[in-house]
N, C-alpha and C positions, 0 to 999 in steps of 0.2 A: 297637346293634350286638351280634352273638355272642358271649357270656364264653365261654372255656372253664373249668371246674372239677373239683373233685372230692370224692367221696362220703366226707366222713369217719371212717367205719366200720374202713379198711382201718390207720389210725394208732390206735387207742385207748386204747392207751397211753398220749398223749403228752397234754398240756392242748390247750386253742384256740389259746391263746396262741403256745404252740409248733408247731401244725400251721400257723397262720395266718404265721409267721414263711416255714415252711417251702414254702408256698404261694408267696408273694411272692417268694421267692428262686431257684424255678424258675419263675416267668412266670404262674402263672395268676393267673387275673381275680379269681374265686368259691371257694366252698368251703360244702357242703350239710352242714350240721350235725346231728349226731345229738343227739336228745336222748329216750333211752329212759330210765324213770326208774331208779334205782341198783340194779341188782341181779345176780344171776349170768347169763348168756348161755345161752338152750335151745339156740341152733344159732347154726353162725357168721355173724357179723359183724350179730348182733343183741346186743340189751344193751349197746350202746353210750352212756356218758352227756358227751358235750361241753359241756352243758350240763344242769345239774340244775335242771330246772325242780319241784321238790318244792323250793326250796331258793331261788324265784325273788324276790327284793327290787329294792327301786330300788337298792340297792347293788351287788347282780351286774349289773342292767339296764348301768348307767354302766359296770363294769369290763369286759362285754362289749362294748358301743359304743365306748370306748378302745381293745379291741382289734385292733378293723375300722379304726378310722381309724388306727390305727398303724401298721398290717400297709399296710394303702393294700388292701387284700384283701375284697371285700366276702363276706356271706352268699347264697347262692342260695336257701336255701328252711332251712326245719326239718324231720328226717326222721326219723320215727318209724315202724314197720312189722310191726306186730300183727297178729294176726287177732281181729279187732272181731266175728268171727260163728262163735267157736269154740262148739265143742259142750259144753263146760265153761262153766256161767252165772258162775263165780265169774271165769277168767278172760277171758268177756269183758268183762264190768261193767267190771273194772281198765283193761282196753283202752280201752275206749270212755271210761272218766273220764280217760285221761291222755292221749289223743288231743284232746279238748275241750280239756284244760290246752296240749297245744299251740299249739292253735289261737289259744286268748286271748292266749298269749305273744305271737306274731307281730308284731303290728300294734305291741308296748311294744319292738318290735325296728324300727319300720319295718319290717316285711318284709310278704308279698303270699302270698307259697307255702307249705303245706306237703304235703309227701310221705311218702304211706303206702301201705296196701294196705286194698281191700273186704271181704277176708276170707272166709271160705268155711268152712259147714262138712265135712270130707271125705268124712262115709258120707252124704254126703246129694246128690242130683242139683242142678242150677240151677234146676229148675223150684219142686222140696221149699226152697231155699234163699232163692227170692226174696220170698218174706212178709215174712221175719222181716230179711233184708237192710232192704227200705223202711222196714221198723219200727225198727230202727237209725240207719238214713244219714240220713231224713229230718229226724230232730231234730240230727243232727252236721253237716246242710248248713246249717240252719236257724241256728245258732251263726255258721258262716263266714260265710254272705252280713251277719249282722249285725255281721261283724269287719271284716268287707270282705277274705278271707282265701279266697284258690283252694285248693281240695287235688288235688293233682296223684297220680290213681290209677297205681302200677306197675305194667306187665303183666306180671309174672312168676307162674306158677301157683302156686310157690310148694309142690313135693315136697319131702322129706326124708326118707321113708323110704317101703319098697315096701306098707305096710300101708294108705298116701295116696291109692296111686294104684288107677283116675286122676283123684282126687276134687279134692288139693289142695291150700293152703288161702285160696288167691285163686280169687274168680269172676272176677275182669276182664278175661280173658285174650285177647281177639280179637275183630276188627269187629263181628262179631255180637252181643255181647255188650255192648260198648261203646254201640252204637245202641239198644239198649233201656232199657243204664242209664239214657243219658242222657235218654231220652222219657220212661221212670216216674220217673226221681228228678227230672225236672226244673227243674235249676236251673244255669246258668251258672257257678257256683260250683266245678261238678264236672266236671275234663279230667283228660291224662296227663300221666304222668311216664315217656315214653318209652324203652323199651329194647330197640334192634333186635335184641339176642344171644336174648332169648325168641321170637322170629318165628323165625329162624334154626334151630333145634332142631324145631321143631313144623311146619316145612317153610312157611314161609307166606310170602308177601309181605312186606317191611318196607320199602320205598318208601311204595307205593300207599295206606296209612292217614295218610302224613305230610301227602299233602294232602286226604285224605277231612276228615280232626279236624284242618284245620289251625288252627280256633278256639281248639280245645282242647287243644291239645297246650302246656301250662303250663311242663313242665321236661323236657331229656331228660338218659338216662343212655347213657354209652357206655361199653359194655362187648362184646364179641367174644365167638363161641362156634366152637370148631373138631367137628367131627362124625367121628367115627373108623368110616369107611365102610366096614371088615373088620368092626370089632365088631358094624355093622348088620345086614348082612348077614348076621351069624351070628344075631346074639336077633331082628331085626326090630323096627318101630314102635312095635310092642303091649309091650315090655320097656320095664320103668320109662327113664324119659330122659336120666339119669345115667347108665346101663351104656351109651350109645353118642353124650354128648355132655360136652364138657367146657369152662367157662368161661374163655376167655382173654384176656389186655392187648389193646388196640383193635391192630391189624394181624398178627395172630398167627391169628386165626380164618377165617370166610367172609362176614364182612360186607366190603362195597364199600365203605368209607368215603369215598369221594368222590364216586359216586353217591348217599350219604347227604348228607352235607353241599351237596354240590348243588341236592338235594329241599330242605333246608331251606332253602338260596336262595332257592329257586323259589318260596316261600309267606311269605319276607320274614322268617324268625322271628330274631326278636332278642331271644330268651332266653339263658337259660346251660344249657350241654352238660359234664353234670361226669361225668369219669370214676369207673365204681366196679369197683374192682380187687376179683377173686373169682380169680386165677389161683395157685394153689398152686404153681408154678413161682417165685413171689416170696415167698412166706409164712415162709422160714427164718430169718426174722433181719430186724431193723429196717432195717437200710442194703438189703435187698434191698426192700422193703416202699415205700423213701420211693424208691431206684432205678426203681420201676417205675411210680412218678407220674413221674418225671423220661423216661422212656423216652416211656410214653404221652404226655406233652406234647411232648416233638420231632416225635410221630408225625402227632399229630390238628392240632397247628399248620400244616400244610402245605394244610390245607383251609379256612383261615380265612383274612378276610382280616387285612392286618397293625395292627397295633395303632396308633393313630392317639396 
């Protein structure tokens, strides 16, 4: 059946312990754990460490397995979300080695998933990119399938400033792209971690891929994007996509959430659908923060069925 969840990034402050409390005590099922290794945050709701896997023993192993079964609150995935194909060799190395550290954790969790990003580098086209991509993923799938570990890619492009665009720092971003990955990198190992708020912005279809990759579609994320159609109007398409689109809590935006949930009906997926809160409308303070899991969960529950 359907979990609903959420993206641990938006509490970071607080331990597992504590999020996982707080989980179970508004209803959700899951909860996607972050696990960036300890450091300062370049951009938001990265650098997050729920778990410090530089720090990982059979004794964290056990007091994070006590937590899940105590909470009754399971893990959906490990989520970590670098760019593995930065233009900087120092920091991708670090990427790519703490991404593999992910990956072996998983399976000493029971778990199946983990969730990241392709990576991109931004002055360079998809075509200049896809060498040195294969020469990367292929020894990081080649880890997974011998963990037994999916990595579930996010289709976010992944901007942050107008110097990026419209380069990036994720290639993964749309059908097109996705169908190649998976024909050159070739491996089963390798689907998404679905996020209809990036379709939404970029004008595209977000139905019609749910059953295209219904194989592959590992984890999804639910997150909203409302589009301020004066501010288009005025910069146009070609203006970075932040000056006329802004990330909101699941029914706040232009996503049909029940046309969404529906699709995923329709293709039988019984994964977990964890909310990831990017809406700066909640970001003032902790009780607004842990409010706006509580919000989203009354909202996206009504699309589900009920809890058996």
């Amino acid at each position: 059946m359907m979990q609903l969840g959420f993206h641990s990034a938006i509490l970071p402050d607080l331990s597992l312990d504590a999020i996982m409390k707080i989980a179970a005590e508004i209803g959700y099922s899951c909860v996607e754990v972050m696990c960036w290794p300890p450091s300062k945050a370049e951009r938001r709701y990265a650098g997050v460490t729920h778990i410090d896997l530089t720090e990982f023993s059979d004794k964290s192993i056990a007091t994070i397995l006590q937590t899940v079964q105590s909470s009754g609150v399971a893990i959906s995935a490990l989520g970590y979300y670098p760019n593995c194909l930065a233009a900087d060799e120092a920091e991708s190395k670090l990427a790519i080695e703490h991404l593999c550290r992910v990956i072996e954790a998983a399976p000493k969790l029971g778990l199946t998933t983990v969730n990241t990003f392709i990576g991109r580098n931004p002055k360079q086209s998809i075509d200049e990119n896809w060498p040195r991509m294969l020469k990367v993923w292929k020894p990081i799938l080649d880890l997974a399938e011998s963990k037994s570990v999916r990595i579930g890619i996010e289709n976010c492009p992944m901007f942050f400033s107008k110097d990026e665009w419209p380069g990036g720092k994720n290639i993964a971003t749309s059908p097109a792209i996705w169908r190649r990955l998976f024909y050159d990198l070739s491996s089963q190992n390798l689907g998404l971690n679905y996020d209809p708020s990036h379709m939404i912005w970029q004008y595209m279809d977000y139905l019609a891929p749910i059953k295209e990759f219904a194989s592959r579609l590992f984890h999804v994320h639910a997150k909203d994007a409302r589009i301020d159609r004066q501010r288009l109007n005025d910069v146009g398409v070609l203006a970075h996509p932040n000056e006329f689109h802004t990330p909101k809590l699941p029914g706040l935006g232009e996503v049909d959430w029940g046309a969404f949930f529906s699709t995923l009906g329709d293709i039988e997926f019984d994964g977990c659908v964890c909310v990831e809160v990017e809406d700066r409308s909640y970001e003032g303070s902790l009780e607004l923060r842990i409010e706006s899991l509580r919000q989203s969960y009354r909202y996206l529950r009504q699309f589900m069925p009920a809890k058996i």
